[in-house]
N, C-alpha and C positions, 0 to 999 in steps of 0.2 A: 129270388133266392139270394144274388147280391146284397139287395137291403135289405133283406131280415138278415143277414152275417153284418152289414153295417151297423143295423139298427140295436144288435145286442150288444157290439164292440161300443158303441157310443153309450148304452146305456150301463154297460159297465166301469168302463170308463170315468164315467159321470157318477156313478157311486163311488168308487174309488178317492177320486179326486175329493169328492162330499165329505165321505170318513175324514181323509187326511187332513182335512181341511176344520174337522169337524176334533176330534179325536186325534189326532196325528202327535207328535214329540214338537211341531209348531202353533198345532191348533190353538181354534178359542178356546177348548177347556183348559188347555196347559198356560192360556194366555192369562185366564183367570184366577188359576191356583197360582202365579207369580205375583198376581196382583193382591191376592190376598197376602201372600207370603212378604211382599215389600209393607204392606198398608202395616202388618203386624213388626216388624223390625223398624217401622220407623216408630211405632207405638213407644217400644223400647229404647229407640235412639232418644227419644222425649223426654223420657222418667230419666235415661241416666244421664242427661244433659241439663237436666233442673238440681240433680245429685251434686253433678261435680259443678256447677255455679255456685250451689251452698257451700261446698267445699274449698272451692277458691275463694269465697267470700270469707268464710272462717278462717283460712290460711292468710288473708290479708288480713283480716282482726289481729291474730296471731303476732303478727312482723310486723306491726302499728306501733303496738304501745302496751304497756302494764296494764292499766285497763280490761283491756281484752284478756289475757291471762291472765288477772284477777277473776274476772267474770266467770271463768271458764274453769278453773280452778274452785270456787265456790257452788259452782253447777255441778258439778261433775265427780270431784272429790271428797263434795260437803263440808270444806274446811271456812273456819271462823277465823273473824278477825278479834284480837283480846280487848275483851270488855262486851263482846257478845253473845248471847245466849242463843242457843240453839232448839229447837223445840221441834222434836220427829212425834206426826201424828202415825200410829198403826191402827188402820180399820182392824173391826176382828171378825 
């Protein structure tokens, strides 16, 4: 009688432990969904760390030289220099 009381306490026990272990607020599944959840934010840390490299790279163009704001000015604004001709193709 003893160890059938021991033997159900051990094995409840032992599922217990299994769940929390398994399922639990520390378990593997919570350990995995962190792991996805970092793998996807450093995804993002990626893209917007390629973003702002261009963007310091362009802020350095910037604070260079005339050049760069020429460039960037004729990109961007579509403005000419005088004695050039401008030619806007429109698909239709």
């Amino acid at each position: 009688m003893m160890l059938r009381i021991f033997l159900a306490v051990f094995v409840s026990a032992s599922a217990y432990f299994f769940f929390q272990a398994y399922w639990g607020e520390q378990g593997v599944k919570r350990e995995e969904e962190l792991a996805k959840q970092i793998e996807y934010q450093e995804q993002i840390n990626k893209r917007l760390k390629v973003r702002n490299d261009a963007l310091r790279a362009q802020i350095n163009d910037l604070r260079r030289g005339e050049d760069a704001i020429e460039e960037h000015v004729r990109t961007e604004l579509q403005y000419i220099k005088d004695g050039e001709v401008f030619y806007r193709i429109v698909e239709k």
